[in-house]
C-alpha positions as CSV (number, residue, x, y, z in Angstrom):
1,X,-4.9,-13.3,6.4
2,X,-4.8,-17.0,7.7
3,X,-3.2,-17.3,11.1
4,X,-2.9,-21.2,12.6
5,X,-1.4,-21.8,15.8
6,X,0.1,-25.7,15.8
7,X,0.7,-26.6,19.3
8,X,3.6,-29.2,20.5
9,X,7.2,-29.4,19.5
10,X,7.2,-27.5,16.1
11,X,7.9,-29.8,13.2
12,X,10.7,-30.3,10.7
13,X,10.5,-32.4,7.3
14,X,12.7,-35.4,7.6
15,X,14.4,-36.7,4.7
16,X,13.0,-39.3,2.0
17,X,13.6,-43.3,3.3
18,X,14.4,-46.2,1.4
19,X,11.4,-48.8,2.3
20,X,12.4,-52.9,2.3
21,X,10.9,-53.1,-1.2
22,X,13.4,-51.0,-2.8
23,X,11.1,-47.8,-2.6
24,X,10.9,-44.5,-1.2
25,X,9.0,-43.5,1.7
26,X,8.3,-39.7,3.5
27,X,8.7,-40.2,7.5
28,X,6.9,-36.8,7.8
29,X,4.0,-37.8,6.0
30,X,1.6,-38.2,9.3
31,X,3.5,-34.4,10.4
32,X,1.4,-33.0,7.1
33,X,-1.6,-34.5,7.3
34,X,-1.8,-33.2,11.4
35,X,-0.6,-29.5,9.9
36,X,-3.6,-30.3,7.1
37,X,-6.0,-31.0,9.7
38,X,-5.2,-28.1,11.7
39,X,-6.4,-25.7,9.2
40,X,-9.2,-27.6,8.1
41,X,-11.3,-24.5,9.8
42,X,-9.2,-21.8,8.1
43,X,-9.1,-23.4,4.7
44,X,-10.3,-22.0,1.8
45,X,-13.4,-23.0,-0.4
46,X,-10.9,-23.4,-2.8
47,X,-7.1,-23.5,-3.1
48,X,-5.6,-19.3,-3.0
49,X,-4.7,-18.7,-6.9
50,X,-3.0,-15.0,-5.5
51,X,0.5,-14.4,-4.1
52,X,1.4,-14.9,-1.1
53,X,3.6,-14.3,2.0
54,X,3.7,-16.8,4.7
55,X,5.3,-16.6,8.0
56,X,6.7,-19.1,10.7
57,X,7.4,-18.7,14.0
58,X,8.6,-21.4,15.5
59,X,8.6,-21.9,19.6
60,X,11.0,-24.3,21.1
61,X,10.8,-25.1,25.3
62,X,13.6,-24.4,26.9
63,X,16.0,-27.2,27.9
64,X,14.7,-29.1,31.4
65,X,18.6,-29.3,32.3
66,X,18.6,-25.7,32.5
67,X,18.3,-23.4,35.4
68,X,15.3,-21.8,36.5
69,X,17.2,-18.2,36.1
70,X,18.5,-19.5,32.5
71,X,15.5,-20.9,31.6
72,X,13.3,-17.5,32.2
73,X,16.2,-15.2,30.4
74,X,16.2,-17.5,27.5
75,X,12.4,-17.5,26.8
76,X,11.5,-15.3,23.7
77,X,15.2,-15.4,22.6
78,X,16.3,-16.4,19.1
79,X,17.2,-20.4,19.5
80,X,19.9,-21.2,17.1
81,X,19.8,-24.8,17.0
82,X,18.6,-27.4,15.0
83,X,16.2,-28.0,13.1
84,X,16.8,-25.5,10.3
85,X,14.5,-22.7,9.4
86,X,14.6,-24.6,5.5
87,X,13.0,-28.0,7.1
88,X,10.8,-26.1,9.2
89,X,9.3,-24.0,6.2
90,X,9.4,-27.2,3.8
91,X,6.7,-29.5,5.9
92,X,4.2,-26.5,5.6
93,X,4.8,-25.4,2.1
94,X,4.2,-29.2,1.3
95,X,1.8,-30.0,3.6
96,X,-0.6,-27.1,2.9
97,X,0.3,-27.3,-1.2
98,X,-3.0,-27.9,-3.5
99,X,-4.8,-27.9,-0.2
100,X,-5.0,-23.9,0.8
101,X,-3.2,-23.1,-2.4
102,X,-2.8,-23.9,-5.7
103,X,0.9,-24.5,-6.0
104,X,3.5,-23.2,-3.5
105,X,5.6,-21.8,-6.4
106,X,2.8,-18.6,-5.2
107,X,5.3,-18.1,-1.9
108,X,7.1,-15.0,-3.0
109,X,7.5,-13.7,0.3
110,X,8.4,-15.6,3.7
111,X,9.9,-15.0,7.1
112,X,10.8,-18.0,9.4
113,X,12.0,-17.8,13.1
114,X,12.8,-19.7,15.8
115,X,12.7,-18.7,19.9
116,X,12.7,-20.1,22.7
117,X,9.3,-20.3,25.1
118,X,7.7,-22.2,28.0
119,X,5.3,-23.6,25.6
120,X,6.2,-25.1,22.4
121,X,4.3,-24.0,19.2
122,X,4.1,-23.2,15.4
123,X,2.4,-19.9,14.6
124,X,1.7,-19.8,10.9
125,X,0.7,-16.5,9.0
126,X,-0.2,-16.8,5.6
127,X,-1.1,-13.1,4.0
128,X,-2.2,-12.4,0.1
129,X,-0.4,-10.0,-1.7
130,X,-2.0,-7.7,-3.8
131,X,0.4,-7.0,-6.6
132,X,-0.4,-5.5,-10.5
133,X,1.5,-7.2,-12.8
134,X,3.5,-5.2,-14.9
């Protein structure tokens, strides 16, 4: 198992810009290369060729605006707010894709969740499974 915890505000993919020059551009491109970095120490000699399961738990801070009392019940809460658990799971599958796995077509498995804490954080899990094929 490969477990990376990203601290600051957990990250979301943004969607694809049009540049000036009539091209596309990808506003999250430093966000993936920062999550890349990260597990530079956990990576793999070479890119996982197994199935896998990866999990996300994503840590949000609490609201300043809020009370101290509303504050302290929400921490470790489910946070229902935006960004979705999809754009939250889509910068890691992309930024760690070819890098600590061959393809991330090999995510069979995943689990991503979203709370509330006093300090922000991404906790990533990535687990092979062992599986026969039939």
């Amino acid at each position: 198992m490969i477990e990376v915890i990203i601290p600051g505000k957990p990250m979301s993919q943004k969607r694809h810009r049009d540049s000036k020059n009539g091209g596309k551009y990808d506003p999250s491109k430093q966000d993936k290369k920062r999550i890349r970095n990260l597990f530079l120490q956990h990576k793999p000699t070479k890119p996982l060729e197994c199935l896998l399961r990866v999990d996300i738990y994503a840590f949000f801070e609490t609201p300043k605006s809020w009370s101290k009392k509303k504050r302290k019940e929400a921490r470790g809460k489910f946070r229902a707010k935006t960004p979705d658990v999809d754009n939250l799971q889509k910068i890691i599958f992309d930024a760690l894709n070819k890098y600590v796995y061959k393809d991330d077509a090999q995510i069979v498995s995943s689990k991503t969740e979203k709370y509330y804490s006093t300090k922000p954080c991404t906790v990533i899990r990535i687990t092979k499974i062992e599986q026969e094929y039939i």
